[in-house]
C-alpha positions as CSV (number, residue, x, y, z in Angstrom):
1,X,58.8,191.8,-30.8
2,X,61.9,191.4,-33.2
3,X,63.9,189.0,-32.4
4,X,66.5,189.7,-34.3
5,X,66.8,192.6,-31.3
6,X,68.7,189.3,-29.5
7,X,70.5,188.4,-32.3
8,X,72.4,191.6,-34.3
9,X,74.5,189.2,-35.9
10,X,74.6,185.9,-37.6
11,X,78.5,185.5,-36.3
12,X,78.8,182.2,-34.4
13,X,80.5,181.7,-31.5
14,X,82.7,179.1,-33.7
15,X,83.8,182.2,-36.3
16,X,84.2,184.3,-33.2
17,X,86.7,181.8,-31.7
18,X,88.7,181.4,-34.9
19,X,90.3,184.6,-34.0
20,X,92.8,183.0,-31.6
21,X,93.4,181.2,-28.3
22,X,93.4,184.8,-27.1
23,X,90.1,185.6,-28.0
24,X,87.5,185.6,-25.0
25,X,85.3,182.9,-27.1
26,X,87.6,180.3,-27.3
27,X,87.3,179.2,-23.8
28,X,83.7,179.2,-24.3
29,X,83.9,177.2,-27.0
30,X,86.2,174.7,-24.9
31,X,83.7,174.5,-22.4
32,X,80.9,173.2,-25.0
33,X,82.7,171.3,-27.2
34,X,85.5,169.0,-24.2
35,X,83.0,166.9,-23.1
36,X,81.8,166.1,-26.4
37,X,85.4,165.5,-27.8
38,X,85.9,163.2,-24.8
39,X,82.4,160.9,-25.4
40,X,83.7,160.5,-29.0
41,X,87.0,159.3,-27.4
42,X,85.7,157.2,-25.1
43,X,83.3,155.9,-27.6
44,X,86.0,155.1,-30.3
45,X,87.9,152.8,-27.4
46,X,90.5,155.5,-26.3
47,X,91.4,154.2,-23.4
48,X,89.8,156.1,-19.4
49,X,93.6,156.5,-18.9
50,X,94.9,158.5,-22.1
51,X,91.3,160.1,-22.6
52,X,92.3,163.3,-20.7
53,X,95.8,163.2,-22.5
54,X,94.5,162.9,-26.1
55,X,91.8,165.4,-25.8
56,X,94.4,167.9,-25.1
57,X,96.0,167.2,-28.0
58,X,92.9,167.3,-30.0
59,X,92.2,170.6,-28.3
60,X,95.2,172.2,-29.5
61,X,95.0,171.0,-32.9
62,X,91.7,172.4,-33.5
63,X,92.7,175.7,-32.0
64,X,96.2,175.7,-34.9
65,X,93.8,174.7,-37.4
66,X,90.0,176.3,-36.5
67,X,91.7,180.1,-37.6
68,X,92.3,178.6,-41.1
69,X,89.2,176.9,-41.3
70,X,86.2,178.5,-43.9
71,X,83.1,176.6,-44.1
72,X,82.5,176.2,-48.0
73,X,80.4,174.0,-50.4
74,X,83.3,171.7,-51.2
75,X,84.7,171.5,-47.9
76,X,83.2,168.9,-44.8
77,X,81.1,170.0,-42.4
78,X,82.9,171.5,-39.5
79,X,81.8,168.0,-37.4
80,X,83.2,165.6,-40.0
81,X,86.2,168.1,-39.9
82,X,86.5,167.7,-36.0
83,X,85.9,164.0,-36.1
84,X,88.7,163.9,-39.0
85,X,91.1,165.8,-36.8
86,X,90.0,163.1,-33.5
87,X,90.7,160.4,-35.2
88,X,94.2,161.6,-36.5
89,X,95.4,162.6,-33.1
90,X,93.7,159.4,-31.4
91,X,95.6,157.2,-34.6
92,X,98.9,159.2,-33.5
93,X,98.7,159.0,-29.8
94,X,97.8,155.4,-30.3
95,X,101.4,154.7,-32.4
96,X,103.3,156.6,-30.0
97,X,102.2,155.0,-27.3
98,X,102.8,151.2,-29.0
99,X,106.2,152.3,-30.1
100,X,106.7,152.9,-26.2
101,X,105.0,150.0,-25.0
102,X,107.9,148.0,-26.6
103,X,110.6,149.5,-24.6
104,X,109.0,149.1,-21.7
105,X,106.2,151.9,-21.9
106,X,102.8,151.8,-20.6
107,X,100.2,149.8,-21.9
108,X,97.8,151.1,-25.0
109,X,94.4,150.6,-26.1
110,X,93.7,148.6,-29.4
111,X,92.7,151.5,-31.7
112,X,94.4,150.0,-34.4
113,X,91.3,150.1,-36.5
114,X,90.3,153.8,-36.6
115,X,87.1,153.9,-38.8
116,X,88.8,156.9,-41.2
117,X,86.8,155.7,-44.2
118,X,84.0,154.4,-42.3
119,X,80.3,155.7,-44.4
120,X,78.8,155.7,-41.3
121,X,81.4,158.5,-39.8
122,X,79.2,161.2,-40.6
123,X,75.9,159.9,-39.1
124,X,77.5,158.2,-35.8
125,X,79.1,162.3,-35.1
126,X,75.8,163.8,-36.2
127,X,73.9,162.0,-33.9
128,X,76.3,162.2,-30.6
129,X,76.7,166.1,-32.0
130,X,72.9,166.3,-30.9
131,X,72.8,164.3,-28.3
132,X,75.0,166.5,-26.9
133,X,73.3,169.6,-27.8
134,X,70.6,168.4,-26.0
135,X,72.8,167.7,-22.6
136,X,73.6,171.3,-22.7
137,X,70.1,172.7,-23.6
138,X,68.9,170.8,-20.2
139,X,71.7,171.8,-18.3
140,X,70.3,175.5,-18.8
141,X,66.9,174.4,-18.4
142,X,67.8,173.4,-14.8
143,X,68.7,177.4,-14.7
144,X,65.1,178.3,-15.4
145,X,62.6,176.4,-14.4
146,X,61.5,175.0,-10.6
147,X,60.1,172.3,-8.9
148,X,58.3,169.9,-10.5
149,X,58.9,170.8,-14.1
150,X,61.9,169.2,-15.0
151,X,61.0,165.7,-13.6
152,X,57.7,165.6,-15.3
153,X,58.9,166.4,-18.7
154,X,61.8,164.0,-18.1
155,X,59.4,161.5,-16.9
156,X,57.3,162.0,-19.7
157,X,59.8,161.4,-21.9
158,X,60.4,157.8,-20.8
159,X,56.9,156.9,-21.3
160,X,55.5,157.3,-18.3
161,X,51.5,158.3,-17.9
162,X,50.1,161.7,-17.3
163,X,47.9,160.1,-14.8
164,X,51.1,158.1,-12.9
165,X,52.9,161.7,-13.2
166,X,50.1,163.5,-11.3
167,X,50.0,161.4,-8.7
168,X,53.2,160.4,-7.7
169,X,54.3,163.9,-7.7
170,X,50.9,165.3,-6.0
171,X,49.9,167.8,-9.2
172,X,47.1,167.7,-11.5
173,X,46.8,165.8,-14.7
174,X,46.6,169.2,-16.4
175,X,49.2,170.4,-14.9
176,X,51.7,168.1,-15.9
177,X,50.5,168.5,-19.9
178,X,51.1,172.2,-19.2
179,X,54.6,171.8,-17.8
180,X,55.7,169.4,-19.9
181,X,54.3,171.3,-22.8
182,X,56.2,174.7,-21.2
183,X,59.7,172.6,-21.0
184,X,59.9,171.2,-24.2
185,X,59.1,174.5,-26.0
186,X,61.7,175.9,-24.1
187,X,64.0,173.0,-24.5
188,X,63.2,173.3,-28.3
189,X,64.1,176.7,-27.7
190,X,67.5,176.5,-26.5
191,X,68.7,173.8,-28.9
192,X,68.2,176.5,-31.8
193,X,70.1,178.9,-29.7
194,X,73.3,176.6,-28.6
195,X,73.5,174.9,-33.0
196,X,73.0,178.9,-33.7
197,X,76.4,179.7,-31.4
198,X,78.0,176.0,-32.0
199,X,78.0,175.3,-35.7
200,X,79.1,176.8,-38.5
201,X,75.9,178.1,-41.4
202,X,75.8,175.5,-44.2
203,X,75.6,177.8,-46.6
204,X,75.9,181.9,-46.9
205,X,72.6,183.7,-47.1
């Protein structure tokens, strides 16, 4: 079987969405990439209160600037771009919100050392950007398979034995290598699928 069948295009859903708000991607592309824009907040020290408030913002500058956007050679990845464009909007609330708190505004978070030239940027994104792939890849898996196989691959995972698996959970040994085996293909599987969708190619082929 071909399976370029499943896939007649190599269009992303990110180039799909960069033909407007209007266009029936972009909320698809909110739904994936939110909760990820709201980790990095959280994770940067925005504070629980503004988080909701700032990633608004950071939602609406991506969709003025993501039509504009072309990934090319000389130009950042699209997820240094994005974490570019958090840490601007994060740096902006963050004044805004001081320059209230002195006349009597509400209280701010100390962001006042934004990391814009840190050379670790790139690798701390990078590495919540696939964390996060892998949230959402699980999240379908929960869509596909049934009963035990989730929990034994999970537990698997975090080191527990084959041999504890099986009998806590009342199933051969073999049967948890074959299930976990089955999921992690699959989860394998759906990674490729969602970076395929989420990210921009690194280079034209």
């Amino acid at each position: 079987m071909n399976s370029s069948r499943n896939l007649p295009t190599r269009i992303t859903l990110l180039e799909r969405a960069q033909s407007g708000k209007d266009h029936p991607d972009w909320n698809e592309l909110l739904r994936y990439y939110e909760p990820f824009i709201r980790r990095f907040l959280i994770g940067m020290g925005t504070s629980p209160s503004d988080v909701d408030d700032v990633s608004q913002q950071v939602l609406s500058r991506v969709w003025q600037e993501l039509e504009n956007y072309r990934r090319v050679e000389t130009r950042a990845r699209f997820r240094t771009w994005l974490t570019r464009l958090i840490l601007n909007v994060a740096h902006n609330d963050y004044w805004k919100r001081k320059r209230a708190e002195r006349v009597g505004g509400t209280d701010v978070d100390e962001l006042e050392n934004l990391p814009y030239e840190d050379p670790e940027l790139e690798q701390r994104i990078e590495a919540e950007w696939q964390t996060h792939v892998v949230r959402l890849a699980m999240n379908r898996m929960k869509q596909v398979f049934s009963g035990n196989a989730i929990e034994v691959f999970l537990r698997s995972t975090e080191g527990e034995s084959s041999a504890k698996i099986s009998e806590d959970l009342g199933v051969s040994v073999q049967s948890v290598y074959v299930l976990k085996n089955r999921v992690k293909k699959r989860l394998a599987h759906e990674v490729k699928l969602l970076r395929e969708q989420l990210e921009f190619p690194d280079s034209p082929e």
